[in-house]
C-alpha positions in Angstrom: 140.1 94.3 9.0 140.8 91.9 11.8 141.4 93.3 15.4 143.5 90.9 17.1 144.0 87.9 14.1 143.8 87.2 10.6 140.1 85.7 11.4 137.4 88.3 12.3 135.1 85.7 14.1 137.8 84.3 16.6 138.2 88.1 17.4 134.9 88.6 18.2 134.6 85.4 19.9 137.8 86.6 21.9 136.2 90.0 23.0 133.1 88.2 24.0 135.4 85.8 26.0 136.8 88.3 27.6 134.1 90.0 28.6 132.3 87.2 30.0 134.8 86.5 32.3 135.8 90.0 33.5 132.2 90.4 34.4 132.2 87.2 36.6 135.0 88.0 38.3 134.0 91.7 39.4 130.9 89.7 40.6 132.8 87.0 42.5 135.0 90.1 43.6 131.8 92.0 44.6 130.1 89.3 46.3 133.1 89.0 48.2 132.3 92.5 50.3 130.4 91.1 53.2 132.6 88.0 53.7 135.4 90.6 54.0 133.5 92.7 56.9 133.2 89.3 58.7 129.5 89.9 57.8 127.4 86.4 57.1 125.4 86.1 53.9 122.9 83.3 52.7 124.4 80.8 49.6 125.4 83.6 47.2 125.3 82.6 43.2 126.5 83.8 40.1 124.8 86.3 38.4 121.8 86.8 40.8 123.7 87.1 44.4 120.7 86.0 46.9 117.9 87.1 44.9 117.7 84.6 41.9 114.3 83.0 43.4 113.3 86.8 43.1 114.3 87.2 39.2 112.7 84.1 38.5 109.3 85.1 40.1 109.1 81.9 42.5 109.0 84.4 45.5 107.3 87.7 46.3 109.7 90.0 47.1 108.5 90.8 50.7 108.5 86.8 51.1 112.1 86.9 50.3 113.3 89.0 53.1 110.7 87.2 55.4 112.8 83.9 54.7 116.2 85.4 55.1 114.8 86.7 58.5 114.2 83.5 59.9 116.9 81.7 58.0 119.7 83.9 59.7 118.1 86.0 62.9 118.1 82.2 64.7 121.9 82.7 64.6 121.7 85.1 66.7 122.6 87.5 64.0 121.2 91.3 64.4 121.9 91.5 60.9 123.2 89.8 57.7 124.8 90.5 54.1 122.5 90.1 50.8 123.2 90.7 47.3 120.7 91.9 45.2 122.3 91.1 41.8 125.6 93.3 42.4 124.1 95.8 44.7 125.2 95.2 48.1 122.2 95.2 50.7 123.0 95.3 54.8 119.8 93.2 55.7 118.7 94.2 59.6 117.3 92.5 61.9 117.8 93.3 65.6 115.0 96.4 66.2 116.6 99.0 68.2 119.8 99.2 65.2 116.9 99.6 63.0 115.4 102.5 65.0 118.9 103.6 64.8 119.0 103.8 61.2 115.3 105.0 60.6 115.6 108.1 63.8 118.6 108.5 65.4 121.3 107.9 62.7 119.0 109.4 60.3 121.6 111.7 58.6 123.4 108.4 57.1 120.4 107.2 55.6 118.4 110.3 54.6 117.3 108.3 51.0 114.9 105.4 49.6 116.4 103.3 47.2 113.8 104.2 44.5 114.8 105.6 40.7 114.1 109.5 40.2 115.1 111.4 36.8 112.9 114.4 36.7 114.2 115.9 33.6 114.0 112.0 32.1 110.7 111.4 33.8 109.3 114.0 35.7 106.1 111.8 37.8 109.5 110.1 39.3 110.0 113.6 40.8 107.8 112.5 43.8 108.1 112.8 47.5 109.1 109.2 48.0 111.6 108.8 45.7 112.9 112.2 46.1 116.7 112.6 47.9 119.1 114.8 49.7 117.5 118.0 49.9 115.4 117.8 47.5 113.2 115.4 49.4 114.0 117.8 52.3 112.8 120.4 50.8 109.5 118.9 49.2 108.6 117.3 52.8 108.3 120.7 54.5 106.3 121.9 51.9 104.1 119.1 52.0 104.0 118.5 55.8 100.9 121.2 56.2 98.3 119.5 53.6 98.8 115.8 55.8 97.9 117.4 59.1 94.5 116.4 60.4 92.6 119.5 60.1 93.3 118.6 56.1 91.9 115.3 56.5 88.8 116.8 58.2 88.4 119.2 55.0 88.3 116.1 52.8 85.9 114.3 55.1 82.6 114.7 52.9 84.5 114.1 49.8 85.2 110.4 51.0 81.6 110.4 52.4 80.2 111.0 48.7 81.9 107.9 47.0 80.7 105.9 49.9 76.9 106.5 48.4 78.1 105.1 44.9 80.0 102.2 46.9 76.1 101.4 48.8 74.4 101.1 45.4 76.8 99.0 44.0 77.0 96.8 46.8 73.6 96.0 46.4 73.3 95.2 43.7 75.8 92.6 44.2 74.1 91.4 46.9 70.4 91.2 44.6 71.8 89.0 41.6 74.2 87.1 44.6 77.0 86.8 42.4 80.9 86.4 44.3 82.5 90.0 44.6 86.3 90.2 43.9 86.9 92.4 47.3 89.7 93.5 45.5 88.3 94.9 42.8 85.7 96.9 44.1 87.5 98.6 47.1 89.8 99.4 44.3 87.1 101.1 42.6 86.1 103.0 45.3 89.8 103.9 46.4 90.1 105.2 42.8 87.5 107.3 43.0 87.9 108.9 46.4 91.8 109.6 45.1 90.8 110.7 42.0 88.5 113.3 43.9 90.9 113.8 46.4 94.5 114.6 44.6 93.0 115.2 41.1 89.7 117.2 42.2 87.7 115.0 39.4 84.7 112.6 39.4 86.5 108.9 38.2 82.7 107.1 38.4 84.9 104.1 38.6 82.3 102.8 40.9 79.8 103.6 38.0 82.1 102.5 35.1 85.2 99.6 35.9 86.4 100.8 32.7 87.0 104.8 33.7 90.3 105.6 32.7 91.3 106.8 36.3 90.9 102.8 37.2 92.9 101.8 33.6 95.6 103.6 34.0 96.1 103.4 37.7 96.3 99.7 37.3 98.3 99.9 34.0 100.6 101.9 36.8 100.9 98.5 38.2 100.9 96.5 35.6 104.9 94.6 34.8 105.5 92.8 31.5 108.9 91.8 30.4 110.0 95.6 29.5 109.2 96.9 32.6 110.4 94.6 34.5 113.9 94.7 32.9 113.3 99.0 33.3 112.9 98.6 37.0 115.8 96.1 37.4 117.7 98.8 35.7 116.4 101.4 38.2 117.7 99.3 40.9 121.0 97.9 40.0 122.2 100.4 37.4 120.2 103.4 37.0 122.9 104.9 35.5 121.7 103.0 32.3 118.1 105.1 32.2 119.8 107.9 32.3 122.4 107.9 30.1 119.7 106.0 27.4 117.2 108.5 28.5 114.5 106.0 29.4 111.8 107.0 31.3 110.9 104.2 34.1 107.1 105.9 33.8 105.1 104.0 31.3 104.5 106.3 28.7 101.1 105.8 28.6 100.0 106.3 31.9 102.3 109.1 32.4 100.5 111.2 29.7 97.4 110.6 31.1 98.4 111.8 34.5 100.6 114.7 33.1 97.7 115.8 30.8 94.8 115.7 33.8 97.4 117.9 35.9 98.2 120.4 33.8 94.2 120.7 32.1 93.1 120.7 35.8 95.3 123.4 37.2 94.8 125.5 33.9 91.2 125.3 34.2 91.2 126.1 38.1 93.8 129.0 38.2 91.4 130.3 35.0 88.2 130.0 36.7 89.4 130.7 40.3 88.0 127.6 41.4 88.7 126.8 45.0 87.5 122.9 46.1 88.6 121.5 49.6 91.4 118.7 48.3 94.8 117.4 47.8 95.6 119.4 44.4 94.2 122.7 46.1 96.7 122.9 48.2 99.1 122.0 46.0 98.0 124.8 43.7 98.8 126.9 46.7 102.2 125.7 47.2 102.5 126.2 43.3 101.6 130.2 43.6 103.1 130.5 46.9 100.8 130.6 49.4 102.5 129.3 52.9 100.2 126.9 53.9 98.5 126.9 57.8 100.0 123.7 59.7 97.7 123.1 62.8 99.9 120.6 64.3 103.1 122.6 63.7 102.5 126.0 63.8 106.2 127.4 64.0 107.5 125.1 61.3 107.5 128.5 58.4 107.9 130.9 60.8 110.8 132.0 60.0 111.3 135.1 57.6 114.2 132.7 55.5 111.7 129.9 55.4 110.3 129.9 51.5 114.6 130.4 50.2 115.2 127.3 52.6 112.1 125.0 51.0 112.1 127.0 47.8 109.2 129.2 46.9 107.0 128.1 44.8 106.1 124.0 43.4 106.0 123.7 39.2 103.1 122.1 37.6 105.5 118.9 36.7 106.3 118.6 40.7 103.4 119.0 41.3 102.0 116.3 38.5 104.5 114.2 40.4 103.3 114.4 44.1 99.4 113.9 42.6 100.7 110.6 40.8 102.3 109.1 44.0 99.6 110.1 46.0 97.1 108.3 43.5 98.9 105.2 43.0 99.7 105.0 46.5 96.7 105.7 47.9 94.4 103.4 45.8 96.8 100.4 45.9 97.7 100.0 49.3 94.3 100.8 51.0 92.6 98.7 48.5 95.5 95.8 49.1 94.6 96.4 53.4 90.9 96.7 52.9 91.6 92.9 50.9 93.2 90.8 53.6 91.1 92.7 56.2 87.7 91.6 54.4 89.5 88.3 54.6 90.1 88.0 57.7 86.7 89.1 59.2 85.0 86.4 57.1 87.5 83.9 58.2 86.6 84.9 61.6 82.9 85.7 62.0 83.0 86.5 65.4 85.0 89.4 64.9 83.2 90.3 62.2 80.2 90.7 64.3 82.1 92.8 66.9 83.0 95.1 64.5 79.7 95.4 63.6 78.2 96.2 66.8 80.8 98.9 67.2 79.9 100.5 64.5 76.7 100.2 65.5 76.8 101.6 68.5 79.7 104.4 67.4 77.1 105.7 64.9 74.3 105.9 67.6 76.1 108.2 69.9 76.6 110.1 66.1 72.7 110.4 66.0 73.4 107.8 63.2 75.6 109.9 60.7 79.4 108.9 59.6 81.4 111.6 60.5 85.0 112.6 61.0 85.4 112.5 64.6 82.6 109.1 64.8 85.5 107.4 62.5 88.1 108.4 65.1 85.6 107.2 67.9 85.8 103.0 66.5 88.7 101.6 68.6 87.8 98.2 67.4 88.3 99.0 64.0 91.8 100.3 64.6 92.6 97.2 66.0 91.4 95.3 63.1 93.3 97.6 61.1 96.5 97.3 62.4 96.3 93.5 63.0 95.2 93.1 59.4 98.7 95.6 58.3 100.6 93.1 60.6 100.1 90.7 59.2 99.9 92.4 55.4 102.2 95.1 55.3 101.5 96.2 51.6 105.1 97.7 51.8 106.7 94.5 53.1 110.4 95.8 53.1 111.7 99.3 54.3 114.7 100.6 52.4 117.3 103.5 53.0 120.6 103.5 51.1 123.7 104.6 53.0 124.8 108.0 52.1 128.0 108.5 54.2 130.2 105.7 55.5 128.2 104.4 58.9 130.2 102.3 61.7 127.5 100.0 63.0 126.9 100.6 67.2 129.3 98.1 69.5 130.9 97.0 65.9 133.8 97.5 64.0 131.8 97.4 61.1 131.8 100.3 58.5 128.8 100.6 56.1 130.1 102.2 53.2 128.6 104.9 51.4 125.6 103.6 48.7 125.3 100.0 50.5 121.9 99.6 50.7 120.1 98.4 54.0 116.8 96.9 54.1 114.0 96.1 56.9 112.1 93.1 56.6 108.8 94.1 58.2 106.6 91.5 57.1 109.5 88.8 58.9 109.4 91.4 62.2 105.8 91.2 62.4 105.7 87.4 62.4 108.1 86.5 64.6 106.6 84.9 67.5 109.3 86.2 70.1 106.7 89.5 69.5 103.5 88.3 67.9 102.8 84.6 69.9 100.9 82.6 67.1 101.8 84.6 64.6 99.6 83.5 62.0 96.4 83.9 64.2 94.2 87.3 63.1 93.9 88.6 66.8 92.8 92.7 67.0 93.3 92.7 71.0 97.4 92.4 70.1 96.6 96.5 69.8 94.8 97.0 73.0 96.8 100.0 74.7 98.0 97.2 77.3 99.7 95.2 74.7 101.3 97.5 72.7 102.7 99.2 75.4 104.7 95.7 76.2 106.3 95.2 73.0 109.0 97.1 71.3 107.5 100.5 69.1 109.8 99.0 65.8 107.4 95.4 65.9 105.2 97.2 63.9 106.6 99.5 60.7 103.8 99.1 58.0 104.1 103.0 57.3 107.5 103.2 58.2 109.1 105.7 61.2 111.1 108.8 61.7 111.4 111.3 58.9 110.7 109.0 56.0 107.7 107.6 57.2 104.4 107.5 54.8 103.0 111.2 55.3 100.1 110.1 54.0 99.1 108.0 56.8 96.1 109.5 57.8 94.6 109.6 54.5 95.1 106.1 53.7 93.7 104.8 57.4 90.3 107.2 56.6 89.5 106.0 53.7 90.0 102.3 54.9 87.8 103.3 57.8 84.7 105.0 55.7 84.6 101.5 53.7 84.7 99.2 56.6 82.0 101.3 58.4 79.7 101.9 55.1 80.4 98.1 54.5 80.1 96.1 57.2 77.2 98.1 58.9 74.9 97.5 55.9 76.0 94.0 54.7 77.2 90.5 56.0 80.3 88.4 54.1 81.2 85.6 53.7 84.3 83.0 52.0 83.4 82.6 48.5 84.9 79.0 47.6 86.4 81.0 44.3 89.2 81.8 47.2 92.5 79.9 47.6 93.5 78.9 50.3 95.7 79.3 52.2 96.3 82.7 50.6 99.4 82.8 48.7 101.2 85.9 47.6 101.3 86.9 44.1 105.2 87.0 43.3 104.6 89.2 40.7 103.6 92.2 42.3 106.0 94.3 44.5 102.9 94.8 46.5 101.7 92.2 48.7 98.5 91.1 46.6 97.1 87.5 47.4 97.4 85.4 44.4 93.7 85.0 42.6 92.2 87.1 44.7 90.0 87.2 47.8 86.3 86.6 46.8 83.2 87.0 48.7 79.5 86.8 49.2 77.4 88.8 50.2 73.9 89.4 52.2 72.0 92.7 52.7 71.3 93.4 56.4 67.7 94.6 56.7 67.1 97.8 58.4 
């Protein structure tokens, strides 16, 4: 029976017609929000808004932002409009509105932008993605086991994986064959996470095949139908959750589920105690308060555990293991890359390092330990030129959750507009960095960053979202830079492109093909 004629193709025709063009003009209606708060945008198109280089994989995603930063901040703009598809983004520029938005004004912008269905997908049900007061709730209960007695406790766990990391770096360095840097800091990442959070040997050091390392990077890994899942998650989650799709591969979130729940079981069973990440969040699971060094009054009070909730459930705490895994591996794997790259590109400071190590380790009567570690100031600065210039999280995003009138403005943010940081574009603007592009440690001599503005450097975010696990991820980077470069030389493998390019691919800044190198034993 026809709907509208005699003729049931022209009626579907018709509906399709119809459709068509009432969702172009909600979308020329929608991209008309900034222009009506007097707000400039880049060239918006239909359907992609400003982000169609970014849906066709020409740009990397921190790349994008990077651009529209110094497209639009030579305006003299301290901010501009984008549009991410339909989803409205307030992109900012000018750094004391972002300190604004990230400290002060915090209570507007409490939330990340990420996708979290715990009942759908509970490993979404982690810390970062987490919002309102659930994330509120699940910080203070993580705060204790980031402090940096914790990171003390773990100390020798690190220090064992490092022994794996020696053999197989020589053996590398016997049949002189190119080393994908990438590759086998991501081993050893894998391991010290997967003995860290998950309390088990990975060997992935041993074995490139464990299935710690395959599914960690199957975590990362983005064919066609999860990259249309986590467009969904970002421009109508609604979609994932009425459909019930989980934005976890399946997969990998088996795996992870499984190891949590087999690992707790066995521990609880066996009242096994070991000095890591899942420990304590067993503890939190059978509610134990846990011992913060560095805040000692934050439970104090008797209402405390009905304020953060009592106790965590094995799929929260599956969750906070999975996040700390994937984050953990990638990004200090990702900074350990361009920082290898970096020190081969410039020898000289390669050879500092090396002498500071040295020396460090001398005063240690020659052991690694946690406070020798602390004692390399030369490595910091290595470190956090290397994360200015590489941010692995290029982009720092809050959505708006209650209408926000800009400082000095008449401008209103409304409630769910997004607003995002381009930190990769902050950290190479030459009005802060001179030479921008030049790999220059003594930018974080004490002298120099006390002359430039705290927000020119955001690679772990700031205020209450910031990464918690900080700490962690800058000890593990330091154990294999010490182990590394104290025991062997490197050099650019011509397998390398150059200039390094980033893969537009991965949401992750990751340099397209790799950064290989060779490598030479030092004799003792």
């Amino acid at each position: 029976m026809a709907l509208l004629t005699d003729d049931v193709f022209k009626d579907i025709i018709a509906i399709l017609v119809t459709t068509l063009l009432g969702v172009i003009f909600y979308l020329k209606w929608r991209f008309g929000y900034w222009h009506r708060k007097n707000i400039l945008t880049p060239p918006v198109s239909l359907p992609f808004g400003n982000a169609s280089k970014i849906f066709a994989q020409k740009v990397q995603f921190g790349d994008e932002f990077k651009n529209i930063y110094f497209q639009m901040k030579p305006k003299g703009l301290r901010y501009c409009g984008y549009y991410f598809l339909h989803q409205r983004v307030l992109v900012v520029f000018d750094l004391d509105l972002a300190k604004r938005i990230i400290t002060k004004d915090f209570s507007h912008f409490t939330d990340h932008v990420e996708y979290y269905n715990e009942k759908n997908d509970p490993l979404t049900g982690h810390l970062f993605a987490l919002r309102g007061e659930k994330w509120r709730n699940m910080r203070v209960k993580l705060t204790p086991t980031f402090t940096s007695g914790k990171m003390k406790m773990m100390f020798q766990s690190l220090l064992d994986c490092s022994h794996e990391l020696v053999k197989l770096m020589d053996k590398i360095s016997e049949d002189k064959e190119p080393m994908d840097v990438k590759e086998v800091v991501g081993r050893f990442t894998t391991d010290i996470i997967g003995t860290c959070a998950f309390g088990i040997e990975c060997n992935s050091l041993k074995n490139p095949d464990s299935e710690f390392r395959r599914y960690g990077k199957m975590a990362f890994e983005f064919g066609f139908q999860e990259m249309l899942k986590n467009l969904a998650s970002f421009t109508v989650p609604q979609v994932l959750d009425i459909l019930k799709i989980p934005l976890t591969n399946s997969d990998v979130a088996k795996f992870f589920m499984g190891v949590v729940k087999e690992t707790v079981d066995y521990r609880e069973k066996n009242n096994i105690i070991r000095n890591d990440f899942m420990h304590l969040l067993i503890q939190l699971k059978n509610n134990v308060k846990l011992k913060d060094e560095e805040n000692p009054g934050l439970l104090k009070s008797e209402d405390s555990r009905s304020q953060i909730g009592s106790t965590l459930t094995v799929e929260e705490i599956a969750a906070q293991a999975f996040v700390f895994f994937l984050a953990g591996f990638e990004t200090s794997s990702t900074t350990l890359t361009f920082c290898f790259y970096e020190l081969v590109t410039n020898p000289e400071i390669q050879e500092k390092l090396r002498e500071e190590i040295e020396n460090v380790l001398e005063k240690h009567d020659g052991k690694l330990t946690y406070n020798a570690i602390m004692d390399m100031t030369y490595m910091d600065k290595c470190i956090n030129e290397t994360l200015r210039k590489y941010p692995p999280v290029s982009v720092l995003t809050r959505n708006c959750t209650q209408s926000y009138k800009i400082p000095n403005t008449d401008v209103i943010i409304d409630k769910d507009v997004q607003v995002f940081i381009p930190v990769l574009g902050i950290q190479h603007d030459p009005e802060y960095y001179p030479e921008p592009d030049k790999f220059d440690p003594e930018r974080f001599s004490p002298e120099n960053k006390a002359k430039r503005h705290p927000y020119t450097w955001l690679p772990f975010g700031e205020g209450p979202r910031s990464c918690i696990g900080m700490r962690f991820g800058l000890m593990q980077t330091k154990v294999a830079l010490a182990v590394l470069i104290k025991h062997y030389k490197f050099s650019l493998n011509s397998k390398t492109q150059q200039p390094l390019i980033f893969d537009p691919q991965n949401f992750v800044s990751a340099p397209l093909g790799g950064v290989w190198l060779n490598t030479e034993k030092i004799s003792s």
